[in-house]
C-alpha positions as CSV (number, residue, x, y, z in Angstrom):
1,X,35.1,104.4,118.9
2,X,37.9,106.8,117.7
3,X,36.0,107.7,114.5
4,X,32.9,108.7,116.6
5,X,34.9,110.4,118.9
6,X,36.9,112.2,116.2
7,X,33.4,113.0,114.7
8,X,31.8,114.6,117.9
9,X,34.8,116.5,118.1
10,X,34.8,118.2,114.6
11,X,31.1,118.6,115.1
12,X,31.7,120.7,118.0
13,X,34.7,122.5,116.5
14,X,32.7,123.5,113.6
15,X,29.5,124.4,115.8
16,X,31.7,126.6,117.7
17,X,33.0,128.5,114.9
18,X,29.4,128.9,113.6
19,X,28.9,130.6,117.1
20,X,31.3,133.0,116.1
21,X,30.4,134.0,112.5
22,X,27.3,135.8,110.3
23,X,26.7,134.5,107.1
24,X,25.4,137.2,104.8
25,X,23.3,135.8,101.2
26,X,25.4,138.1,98.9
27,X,28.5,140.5,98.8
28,X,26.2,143.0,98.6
29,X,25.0,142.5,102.2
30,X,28.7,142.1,103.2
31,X,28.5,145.9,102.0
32,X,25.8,146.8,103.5
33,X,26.9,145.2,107.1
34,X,30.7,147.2,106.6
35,X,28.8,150.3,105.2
36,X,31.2,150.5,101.6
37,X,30.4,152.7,98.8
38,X,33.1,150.7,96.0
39,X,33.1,147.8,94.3
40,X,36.1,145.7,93.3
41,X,37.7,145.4,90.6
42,X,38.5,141.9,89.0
43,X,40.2,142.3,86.1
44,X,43.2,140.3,84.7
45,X,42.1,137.0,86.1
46,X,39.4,134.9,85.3
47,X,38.2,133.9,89.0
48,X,35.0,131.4,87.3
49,X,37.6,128.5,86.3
50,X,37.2,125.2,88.2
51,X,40.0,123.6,89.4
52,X,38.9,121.7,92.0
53,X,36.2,119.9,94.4
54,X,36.8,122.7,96.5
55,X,36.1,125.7,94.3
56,X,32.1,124.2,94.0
57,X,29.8,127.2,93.6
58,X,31.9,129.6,92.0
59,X,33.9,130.3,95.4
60,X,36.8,131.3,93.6
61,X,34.5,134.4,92.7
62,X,33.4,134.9,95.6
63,X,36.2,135.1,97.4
64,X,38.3,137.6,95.3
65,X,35.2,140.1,95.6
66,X,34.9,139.9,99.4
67,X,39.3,140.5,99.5
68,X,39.0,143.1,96.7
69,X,36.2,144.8,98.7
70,X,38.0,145.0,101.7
71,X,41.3,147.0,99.8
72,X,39.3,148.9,97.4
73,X,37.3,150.3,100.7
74,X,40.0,150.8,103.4
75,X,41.3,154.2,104.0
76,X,44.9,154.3,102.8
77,X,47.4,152.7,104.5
78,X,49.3,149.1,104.7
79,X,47.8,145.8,104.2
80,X,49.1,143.0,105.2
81,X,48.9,139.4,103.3
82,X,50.6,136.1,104.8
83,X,51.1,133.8,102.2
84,X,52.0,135.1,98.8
85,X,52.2,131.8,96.6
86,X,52.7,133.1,92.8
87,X,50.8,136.0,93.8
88,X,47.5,136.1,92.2
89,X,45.8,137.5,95.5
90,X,48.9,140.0,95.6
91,X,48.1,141.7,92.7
92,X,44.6,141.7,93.3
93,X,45.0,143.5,96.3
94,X,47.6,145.9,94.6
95,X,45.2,147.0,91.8
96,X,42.2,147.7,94.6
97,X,44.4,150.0,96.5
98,X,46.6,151.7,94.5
99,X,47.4,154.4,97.4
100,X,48.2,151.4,99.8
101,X,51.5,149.8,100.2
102,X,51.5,145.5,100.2
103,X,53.3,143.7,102.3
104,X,53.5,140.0,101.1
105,X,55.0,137.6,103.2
106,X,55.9,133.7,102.4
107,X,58.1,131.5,103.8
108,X,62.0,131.1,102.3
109,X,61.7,127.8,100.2
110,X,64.3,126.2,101.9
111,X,62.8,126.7,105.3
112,X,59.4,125.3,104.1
113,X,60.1,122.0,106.8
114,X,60.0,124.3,109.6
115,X,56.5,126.2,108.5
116,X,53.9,123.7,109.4
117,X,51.6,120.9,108.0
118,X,48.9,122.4,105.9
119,X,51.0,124.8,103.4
120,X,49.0,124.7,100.3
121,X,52.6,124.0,98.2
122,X,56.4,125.0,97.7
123,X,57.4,126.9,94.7
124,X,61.0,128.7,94.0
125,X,61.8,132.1,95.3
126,X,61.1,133.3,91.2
127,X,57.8,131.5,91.4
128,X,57.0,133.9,94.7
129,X,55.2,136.4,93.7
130,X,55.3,135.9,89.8
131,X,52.0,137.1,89.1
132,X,51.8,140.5,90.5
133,X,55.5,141.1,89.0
134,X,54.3,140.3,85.4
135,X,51.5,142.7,86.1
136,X,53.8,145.7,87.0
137,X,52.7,146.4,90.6
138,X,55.0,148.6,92.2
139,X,52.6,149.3,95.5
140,X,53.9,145.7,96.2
141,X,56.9,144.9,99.0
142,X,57.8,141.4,98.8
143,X,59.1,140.0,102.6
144,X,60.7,135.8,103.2
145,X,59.8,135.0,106.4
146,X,58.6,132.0,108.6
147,X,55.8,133.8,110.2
148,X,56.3,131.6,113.2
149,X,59.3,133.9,114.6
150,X,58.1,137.2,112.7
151,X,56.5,139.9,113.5
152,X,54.6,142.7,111.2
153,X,55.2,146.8,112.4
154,X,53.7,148.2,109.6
155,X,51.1,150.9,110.8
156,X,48.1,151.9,110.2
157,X,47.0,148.3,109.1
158,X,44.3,148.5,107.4
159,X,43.7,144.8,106.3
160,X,45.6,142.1,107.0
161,X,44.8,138.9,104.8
162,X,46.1,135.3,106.2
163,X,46.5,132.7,104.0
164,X,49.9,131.2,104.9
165,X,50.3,127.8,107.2
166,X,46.9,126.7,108.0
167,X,48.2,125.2,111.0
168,X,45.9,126.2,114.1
169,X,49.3,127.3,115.8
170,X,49.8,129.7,113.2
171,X,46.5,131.0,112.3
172,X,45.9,131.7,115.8
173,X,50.1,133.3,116.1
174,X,49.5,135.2,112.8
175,X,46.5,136.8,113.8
176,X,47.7,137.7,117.5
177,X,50.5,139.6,115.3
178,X,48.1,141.4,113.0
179,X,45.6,142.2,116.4
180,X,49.1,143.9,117.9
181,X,49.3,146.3,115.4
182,X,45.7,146.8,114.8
183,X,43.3,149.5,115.7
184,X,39.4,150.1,115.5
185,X,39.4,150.1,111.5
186,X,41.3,147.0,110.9
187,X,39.6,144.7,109.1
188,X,41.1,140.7,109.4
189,X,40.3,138.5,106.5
190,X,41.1,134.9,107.1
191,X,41.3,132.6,103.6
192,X,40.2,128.7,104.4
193,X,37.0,129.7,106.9
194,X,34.4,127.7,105.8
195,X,32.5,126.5,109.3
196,X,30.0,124.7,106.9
197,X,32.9,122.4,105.2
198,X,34.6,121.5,107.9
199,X,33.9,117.8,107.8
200,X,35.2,117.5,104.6
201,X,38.7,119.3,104.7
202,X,41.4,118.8,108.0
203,X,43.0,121.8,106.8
204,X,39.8,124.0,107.4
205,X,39.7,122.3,111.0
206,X,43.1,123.5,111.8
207,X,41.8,127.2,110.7
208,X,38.6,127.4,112.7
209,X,40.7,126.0,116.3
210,X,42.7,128.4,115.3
211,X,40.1,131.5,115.5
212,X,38.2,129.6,117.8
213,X,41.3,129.6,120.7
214,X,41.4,133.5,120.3
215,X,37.7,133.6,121.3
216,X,38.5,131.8,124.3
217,X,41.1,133.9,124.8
218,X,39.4,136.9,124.0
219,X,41.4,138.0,122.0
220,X,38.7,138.4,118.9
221,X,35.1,139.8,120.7
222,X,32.8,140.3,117.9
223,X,31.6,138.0,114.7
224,X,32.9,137.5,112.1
225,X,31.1,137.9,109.1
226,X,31.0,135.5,105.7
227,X,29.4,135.6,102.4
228,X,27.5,132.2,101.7
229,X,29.7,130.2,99.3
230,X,33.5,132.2,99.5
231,X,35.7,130.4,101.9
232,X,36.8,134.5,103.9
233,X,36.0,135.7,107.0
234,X,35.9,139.2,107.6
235,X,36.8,140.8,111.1
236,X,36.3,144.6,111.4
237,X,38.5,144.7,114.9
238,X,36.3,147.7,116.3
239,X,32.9,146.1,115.7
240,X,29.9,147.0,113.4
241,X,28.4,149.7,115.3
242,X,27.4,152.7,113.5
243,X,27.2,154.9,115.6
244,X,30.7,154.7,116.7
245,X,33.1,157.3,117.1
246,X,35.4,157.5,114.1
């Protein structure tokens, strides 16, 4: 009886958060939906190795083109990424917006039993952030914070990418943060939204109540939009009109 229960419950979770979303065939239509002109650059890491079960179908690919896209199109500003780990995704987004300033967040090490259940891992504060070092990024500032009792003021956002605690708690916190700070152009990319795989991962689950409760809340009004097979959803905070002012 629980395991049905539990099972009608995801189903609905993850029937909700299709409710909420657009998947687009190709990062070419995610283009074409956000009207960009560039495309990203992904050299220095080879994003075609498989790792894991959940990296089926080249998503590793796919995702670094749909978070490159979104820096090597915004206008110049800040961007915003929770969750630094060794800082692959860091330096990614440093080399696609060279005129933008990153602000990477990730929890302190030692205060990694206060920042939730589903944190991908803990590494030393000289693991943080590694990667874009070795690279020479200097567009990059580094920031140790629990996100649960901080808050971002950097203005104008122009994307904010979160990938820290996959907690619902603080996916739905971090992204109330970002929205405060937020105007018509922000674009919000969440990492770990994948509405079709949420049967298979309780981590994704946490992610999609998270997004989901804003919805109710009404906090988030239009779809978000996904490109089959990356595990990112993009959020453009004024809508996809056109013919909106600018």
């Amino acid at each position: 009886m629980l395991k049905s229960l539990r099972y009608q419950k995801n189903l609905a979770l993850a029937a909700e958060l299709a409710a909420h979303s657009i998947e687009l065939d190709t990062f070419e239509d995610l283009k074409t939906a956000l009207g960009w002109k560039n495309n990203p650059n992904l050299d220095g890491e080879d994003f075609t190795v498989f790792e894991n079960i959940t990296q089926v179908n080249q998503r590793r690919l796919r995702d670094a083109e749909v978070v490159a896209g979104a820096c090597c199109n915004c206008a110049p500003g800040e961007i915003l990424e929770i969750g630094t780990s060794f800082g692959q995704t860091t330096a990614l987004m440093a080399q696609n917006a060279p005129t933008s300033k990153i602000h990477t967040v990730n929890i302190p090490p030692e205060e990694i039993s206060e920042g939730g259940k589903h944190v991908t891992h803990s590494i030393s504060r000289d693991a943080i952030g590694k990667i874009y070092r070795e690279r020479g990024f200097k567009n990059v500032e580094q920031i140790f914070a629990n996100t649960a009792n901080w808050k971002p003021t950097m203005k104008p956002l122009r994307v904010a990418y979160i990938d820290g605690c996959h907690d619902a708690d603080f996916v739905y916190n971090d992204t109330r943060n970002a929205l405060a700070i937020a105007d018509a152009e922000t674009l919000i990319l969440w990492h770990d939204f994948a509405p079709h795989m949420l049967m298979n991962f309780g981590w994704l689950r946490d992610v999609a109540e998270g997004i989901n409760r804003l919805y109710r809340e009404k906090l988030l009004r239009h779809p978000i939009l996904h490109v089959k097979n990356s595990w990112v959803g993009v959020y453009r905070v004024g809508g996809y009109d056109r013919t909106r002012s600018k």
